[in-house]
C-alpha positions in Angstrom: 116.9 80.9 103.9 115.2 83.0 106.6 112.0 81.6 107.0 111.2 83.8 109.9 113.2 86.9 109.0 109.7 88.6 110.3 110.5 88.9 113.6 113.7 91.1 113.0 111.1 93.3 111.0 109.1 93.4 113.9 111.9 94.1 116.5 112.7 97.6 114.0 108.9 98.2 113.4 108.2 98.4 117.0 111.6 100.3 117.9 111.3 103.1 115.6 108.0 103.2 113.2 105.0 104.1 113.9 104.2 102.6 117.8 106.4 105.3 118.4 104.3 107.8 118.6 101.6 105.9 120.0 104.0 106.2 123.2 105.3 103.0 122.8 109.2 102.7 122.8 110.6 99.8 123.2 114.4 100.0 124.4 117.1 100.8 121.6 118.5 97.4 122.6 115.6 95.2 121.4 117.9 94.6 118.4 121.0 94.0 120.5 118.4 91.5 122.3 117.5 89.5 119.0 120.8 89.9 118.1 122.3 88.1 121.3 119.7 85.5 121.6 120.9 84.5 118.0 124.2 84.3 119.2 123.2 82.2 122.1 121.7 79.8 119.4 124.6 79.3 117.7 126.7 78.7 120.8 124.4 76.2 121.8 125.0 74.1 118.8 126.5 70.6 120.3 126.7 68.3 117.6 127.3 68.7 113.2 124.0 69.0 111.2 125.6 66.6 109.1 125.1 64.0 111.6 121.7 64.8 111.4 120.2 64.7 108.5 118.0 62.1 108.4 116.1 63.8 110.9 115.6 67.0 109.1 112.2 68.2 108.9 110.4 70.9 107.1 107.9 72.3 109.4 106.1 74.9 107.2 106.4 78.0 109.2 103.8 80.0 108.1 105.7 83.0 106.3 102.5 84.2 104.8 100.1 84.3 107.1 102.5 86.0 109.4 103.9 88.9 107.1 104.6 91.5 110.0 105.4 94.3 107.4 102.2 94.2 106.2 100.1 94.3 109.5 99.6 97.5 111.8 102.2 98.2 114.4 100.1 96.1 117.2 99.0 93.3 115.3 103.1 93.0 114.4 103.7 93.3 118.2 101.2 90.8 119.4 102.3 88.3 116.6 105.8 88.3 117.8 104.6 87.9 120.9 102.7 84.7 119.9 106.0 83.6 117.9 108.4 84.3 121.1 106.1 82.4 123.4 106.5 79.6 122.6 109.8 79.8 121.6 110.7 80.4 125.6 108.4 77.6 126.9 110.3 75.1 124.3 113.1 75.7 126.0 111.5 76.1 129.3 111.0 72.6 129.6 112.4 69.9 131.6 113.5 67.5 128.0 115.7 71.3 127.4 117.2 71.1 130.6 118.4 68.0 130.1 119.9 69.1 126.8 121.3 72.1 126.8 124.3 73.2 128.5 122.6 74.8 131.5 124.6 78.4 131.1 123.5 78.7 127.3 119.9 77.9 128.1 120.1 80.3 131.1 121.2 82.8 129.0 118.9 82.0 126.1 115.5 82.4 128.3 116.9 85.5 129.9 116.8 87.3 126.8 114.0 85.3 125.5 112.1 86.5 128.6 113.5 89.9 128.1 111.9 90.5 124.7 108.8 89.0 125.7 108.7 91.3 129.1 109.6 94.4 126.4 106.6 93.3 123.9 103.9 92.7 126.6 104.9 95.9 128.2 104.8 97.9 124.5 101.3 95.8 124.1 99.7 96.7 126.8 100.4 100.6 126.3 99.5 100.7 122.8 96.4 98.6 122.9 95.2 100.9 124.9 96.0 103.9 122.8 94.6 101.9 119.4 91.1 102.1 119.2 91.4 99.0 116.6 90.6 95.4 117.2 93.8 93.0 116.8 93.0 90.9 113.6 95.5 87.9 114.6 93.2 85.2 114.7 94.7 83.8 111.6 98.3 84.2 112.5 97.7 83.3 115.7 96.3 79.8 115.1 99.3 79.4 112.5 101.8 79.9 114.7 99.6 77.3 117.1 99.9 74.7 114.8 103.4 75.5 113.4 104.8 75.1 117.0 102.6 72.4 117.4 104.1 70.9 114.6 107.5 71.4 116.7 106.7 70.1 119.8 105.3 66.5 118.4 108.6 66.2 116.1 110.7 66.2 119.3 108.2 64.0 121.2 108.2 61.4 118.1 111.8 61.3 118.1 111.8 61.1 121.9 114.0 64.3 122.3 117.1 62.8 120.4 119.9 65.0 120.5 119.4 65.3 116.6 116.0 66.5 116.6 116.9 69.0 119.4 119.5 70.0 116.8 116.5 70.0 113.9 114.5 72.3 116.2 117.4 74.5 117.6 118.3 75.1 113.5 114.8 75.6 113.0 114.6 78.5 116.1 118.1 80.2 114.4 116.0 80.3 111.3 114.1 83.2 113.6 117.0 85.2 114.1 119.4 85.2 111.0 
């Protein structure tokens, strides 16, 4: 049931494979990070799925075009900072505010903003280490239209408190 159990793959490929040596070391908590922002997921659940299933809605994230374990350490890094991204503005918006309960979405974007501060950081060292050109055109304009995909189901259902429950299911899907 993981549909994006990638980006945990990434999180351990970019803490202890090969990036490593490239000089690239992301903190021994990025784990601890994915694992809390999970847990602020969950926490943030306010009303049953049950109650919502009318509203469910498949939208097709695109497992393989963004198999991480199969791409070299930087290309894994920069796609998992094209999935985080917009996972933070998502939530970074003013139809979130309104809501979420305003601790839980503090807390969510903190570490949001916290693994996307660790990735940009690992990014920038490594690409210029890695002589390679990032091949993440594909993935990246998957990810485009997955979250696009995302951000017109809310809009269509005029940012019900069901479909923020669809989407906030969806997002959990990232980190379980």
């Amino acid at each position: 049931m993981a549909l994006l159990r990638p980006l945990l793959t990434a999180m351990v490929l970019c803490s202890f494979g090969p990036v490593a040596p490239l000089g690239c070391h992301l903190p021994q908590n990025s784990l601890l990070l994915s694992r809390k922002t999970f847990e602020v997921l969950e926490q943030m659940k306010r009303i049953s799925p049950v109650l919502c299933l009318k509203d469910r809605r498949d939208f097709q994230f695109p497992r393989e075009m963004v198999k991480l374990s199969q791409m070299q350490k930087t290309q894994a890094a920069s796609v998992l900072q094209m999935l985080l991204q917009p996972i933070f503005s998502l939530f970074n918006t003013e139809q979130a505010t309104a809501a979420w309960n305003p601790a839980l979405l503090r807390e969510l974007r903190t570490e949001l903003l916290q693994q996307l501060q660790n990735l940009s950081t690992c990014l920038v060292q490594v690409t210029r280490e890695e002589k390679s050109v990032l091949k993440t055109e594909g993935p990246a304009l998957a990810l485009r239209r997955y979250f696009k995909r995302i951000f017109l189901y809310l809009e269509e259902k005029q940012y019900s408190d069901c479909a923020w429950e669809i989407v906030r299911q969806e997002i959990t899907r990232v980190y379980s």
